[in-house]
C-alpha positions as CSV (number, residue, x, y, z in Angstrom):
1,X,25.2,-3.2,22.5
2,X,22.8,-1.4,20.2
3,X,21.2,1.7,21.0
4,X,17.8,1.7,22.6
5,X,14.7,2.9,20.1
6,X,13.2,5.8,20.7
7,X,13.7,8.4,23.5
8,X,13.9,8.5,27.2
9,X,11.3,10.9,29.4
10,X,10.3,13.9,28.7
11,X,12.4,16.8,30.0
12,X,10.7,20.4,30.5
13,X,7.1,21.6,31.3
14,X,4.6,18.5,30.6
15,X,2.6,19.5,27.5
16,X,-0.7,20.5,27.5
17,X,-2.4,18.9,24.2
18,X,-4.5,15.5,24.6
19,X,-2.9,13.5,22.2
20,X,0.0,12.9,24.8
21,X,0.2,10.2,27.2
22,X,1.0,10.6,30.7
23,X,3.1,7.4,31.2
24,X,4.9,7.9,28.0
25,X,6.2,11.5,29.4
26,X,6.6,9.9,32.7
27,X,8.5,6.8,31.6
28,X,9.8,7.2,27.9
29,X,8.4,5.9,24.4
30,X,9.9,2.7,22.7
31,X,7.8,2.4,20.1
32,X,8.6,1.7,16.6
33,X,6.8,4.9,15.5
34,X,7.9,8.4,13.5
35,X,9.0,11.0,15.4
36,X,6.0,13.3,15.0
37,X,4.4,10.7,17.0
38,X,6.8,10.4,20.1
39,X,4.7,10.2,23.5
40,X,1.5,10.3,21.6
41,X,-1.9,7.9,22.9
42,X,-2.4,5.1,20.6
43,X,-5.5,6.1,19.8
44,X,-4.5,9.7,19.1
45,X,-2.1,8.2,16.5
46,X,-5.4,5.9,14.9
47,X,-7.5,8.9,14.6
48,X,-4.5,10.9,13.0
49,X,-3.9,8.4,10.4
50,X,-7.9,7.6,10.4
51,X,-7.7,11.4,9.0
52,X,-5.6,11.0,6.1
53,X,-5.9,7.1,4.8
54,X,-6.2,6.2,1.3
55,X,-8.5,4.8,-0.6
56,X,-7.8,1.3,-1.3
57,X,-7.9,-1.5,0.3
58,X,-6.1,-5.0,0.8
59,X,-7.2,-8.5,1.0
60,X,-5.1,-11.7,1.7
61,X,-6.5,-15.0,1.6
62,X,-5.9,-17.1,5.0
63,X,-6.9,-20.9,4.4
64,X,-3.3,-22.3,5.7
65,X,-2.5,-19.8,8.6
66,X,-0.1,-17.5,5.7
67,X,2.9,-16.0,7.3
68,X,2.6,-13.4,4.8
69,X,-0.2,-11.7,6.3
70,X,2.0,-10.2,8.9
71,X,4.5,-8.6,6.3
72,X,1.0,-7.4,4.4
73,X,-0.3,-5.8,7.5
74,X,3.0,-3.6,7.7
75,X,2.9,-3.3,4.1
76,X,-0.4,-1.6,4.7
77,X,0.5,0.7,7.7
78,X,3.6,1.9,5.8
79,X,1.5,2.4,2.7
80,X,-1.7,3.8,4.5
81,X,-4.0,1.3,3.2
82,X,-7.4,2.0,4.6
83,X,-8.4,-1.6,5.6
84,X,-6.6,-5.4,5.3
85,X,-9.5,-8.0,4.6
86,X,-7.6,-11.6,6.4
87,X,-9.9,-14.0,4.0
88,X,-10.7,-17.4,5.5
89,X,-9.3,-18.3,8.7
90,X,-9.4,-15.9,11.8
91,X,-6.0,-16.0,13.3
92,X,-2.8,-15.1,11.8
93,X,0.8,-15.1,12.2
94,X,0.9,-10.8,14.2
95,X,4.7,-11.8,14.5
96,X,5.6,-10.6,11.2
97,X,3.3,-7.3,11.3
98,X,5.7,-5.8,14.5
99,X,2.9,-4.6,16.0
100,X,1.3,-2.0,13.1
101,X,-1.9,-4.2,13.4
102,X,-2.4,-1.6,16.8
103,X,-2.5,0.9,14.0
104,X,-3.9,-0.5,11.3
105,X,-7.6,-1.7,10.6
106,X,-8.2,-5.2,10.0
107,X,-11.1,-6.8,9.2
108,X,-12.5,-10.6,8.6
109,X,-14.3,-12.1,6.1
110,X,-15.3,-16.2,6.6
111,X,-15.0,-17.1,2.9
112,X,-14.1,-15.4,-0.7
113,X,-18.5,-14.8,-1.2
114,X,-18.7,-12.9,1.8
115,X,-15.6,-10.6,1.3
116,X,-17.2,-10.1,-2.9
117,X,-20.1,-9.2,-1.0
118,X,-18.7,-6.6,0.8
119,X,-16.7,-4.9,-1.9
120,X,-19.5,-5.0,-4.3
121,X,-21.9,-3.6,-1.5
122,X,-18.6,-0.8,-1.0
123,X,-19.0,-0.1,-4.8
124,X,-14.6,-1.8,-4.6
125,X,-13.0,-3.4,-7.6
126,X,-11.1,-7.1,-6.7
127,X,-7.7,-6.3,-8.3
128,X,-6.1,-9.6,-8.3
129,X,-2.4,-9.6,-8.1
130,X,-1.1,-13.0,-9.5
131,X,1.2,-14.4,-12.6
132,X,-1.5,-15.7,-14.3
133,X,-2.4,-16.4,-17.9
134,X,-3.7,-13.7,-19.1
135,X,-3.0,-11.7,-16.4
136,X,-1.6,-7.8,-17.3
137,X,1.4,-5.9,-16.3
138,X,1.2,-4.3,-13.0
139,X,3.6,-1.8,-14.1
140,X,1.9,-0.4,-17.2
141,X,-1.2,-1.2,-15.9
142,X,-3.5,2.0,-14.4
143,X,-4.7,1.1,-10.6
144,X,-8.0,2.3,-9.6
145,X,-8.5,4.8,-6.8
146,X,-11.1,3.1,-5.1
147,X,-10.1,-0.3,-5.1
148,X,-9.0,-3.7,-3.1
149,X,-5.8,-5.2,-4.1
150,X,-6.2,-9.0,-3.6
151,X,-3.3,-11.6,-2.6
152,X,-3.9,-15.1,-2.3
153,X,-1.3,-18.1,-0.2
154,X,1.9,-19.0,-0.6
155,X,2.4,-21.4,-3.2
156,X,-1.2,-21.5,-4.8
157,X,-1.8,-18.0,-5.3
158,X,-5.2,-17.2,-5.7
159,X,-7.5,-19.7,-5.1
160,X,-10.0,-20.6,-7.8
161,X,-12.8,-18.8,-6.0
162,X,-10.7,-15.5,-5.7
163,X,-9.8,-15.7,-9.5
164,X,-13.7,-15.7,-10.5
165,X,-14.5,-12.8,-8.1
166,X,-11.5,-10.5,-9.8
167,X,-12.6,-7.8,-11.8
168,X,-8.9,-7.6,-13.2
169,X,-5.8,-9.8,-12.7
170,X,-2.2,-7.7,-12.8
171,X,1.3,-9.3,-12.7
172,X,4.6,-8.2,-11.2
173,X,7.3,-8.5,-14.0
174,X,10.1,-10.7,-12.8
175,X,13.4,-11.3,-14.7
176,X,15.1,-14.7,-12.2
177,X,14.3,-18.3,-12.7
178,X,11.7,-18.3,-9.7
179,X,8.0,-18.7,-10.6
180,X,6.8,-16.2,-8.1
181,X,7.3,-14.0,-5.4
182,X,5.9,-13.8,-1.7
183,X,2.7,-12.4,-1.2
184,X,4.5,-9.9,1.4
185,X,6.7,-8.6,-1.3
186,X,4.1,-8.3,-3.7
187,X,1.8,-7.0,-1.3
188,X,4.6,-3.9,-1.5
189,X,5.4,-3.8,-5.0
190,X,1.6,-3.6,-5.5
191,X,0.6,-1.2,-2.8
192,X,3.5,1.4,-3.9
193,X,2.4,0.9,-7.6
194,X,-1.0,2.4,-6.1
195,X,1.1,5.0,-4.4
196,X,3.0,6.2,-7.6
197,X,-0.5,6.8,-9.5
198,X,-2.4,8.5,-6.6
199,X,-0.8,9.7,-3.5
200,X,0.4,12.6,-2.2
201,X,4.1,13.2,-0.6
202,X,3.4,12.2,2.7
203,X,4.0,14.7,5.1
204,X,7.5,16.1,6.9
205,X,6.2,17.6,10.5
């Protein structure tokens, strides 16, 4: 049987500071989260990583009900994206996100024109990430600060809409026979590419 996540109650005086929750002293805390944040309130945790999130963004585009998007929403909690844009259609697939959507900000845009409009209004570059013709090289290619990174489906990739509303279109090198990769694995590659060029080490305590 494996071991259960996390740790049991808390043994000792109860502490004092706000950001711990009662029930998760009382009864023990499960959660899939780092240890500094053991028995913490969910929204103490938000406001914590509200405090130190980076600066770009990522979009995914949602006109088939992606499974990706989950995979991209952890992507983006791991990563400390500041928002995920879901593009298109509402709902999505949380399975895959294992529950970092409670920790991440999500927001929803009804088509490709209104999520441009947003990013231009947020002064945001579109990085597209797709294999297309003259696309560049994500890996010799310089990443903005302030940006969005921008997936599109399964399959299709970017849509045509999403390809005119780029500002630049990167590529992830690949050495197999496949003609692409998932957009939750690029969704990775691409978000640590931004990490390499801009972030900090993230911190230990």
């Amino acid at each position: 049987m494996d071991e259960d996540v996390g740790v049991g109650p808390w043994t000792g005086p109860r502490p004092e500071d706000p950001r711990y929750d009662p029930v998760l002293l009382a009864e023990g805390d499960r959660r899939n989260v780092l240890d500094r944040y053991r028995y913490w309130r969910h929204e103490a945790i938000v406001a914590e990583l509200d405090g130190r999130r980076h600066e770009f963004h990522v979009a995914i585009e949602n006109w088939q009900h992606d499974f990706n998007i989950g995979t991209v929403v952890r992507n983006a909690n791991a990563f400390l994206a500041a928002e995920v844009h879901v593009v298109g259609k509402r709902r999505w697939n949380r399975r895959g996100a294992m529950v970092t959507d409670r920790y991440q900000h999500v927001r929803h845009h009804e088509t490709i024109a209104d999520f441009v409009t947003w990013a231009r209004a947020a002064d945001l570059p579109v990085i597209g990430i797709d294999n297309l013709p003259g696309a560049a090289l994500l890996e010799s290619s310089p990443l903005p600060r302030r940006c969005v990174l921008l997936f599109g489906q399964e399959g299709p990739g970017l849509s045509r809409e999403a390809r005119e509303a780029c500002d630049q279109v990167l590529f992830i090198a690949q050495y197999g026979s496949t003609r692409s990769i998932n957009a939750g694995v690029a969704s990775g590659i691409a978000m640590y590419s931004w990490i390499r060029q801009h972030a900090e080490p993230p911190p230990t305590s």
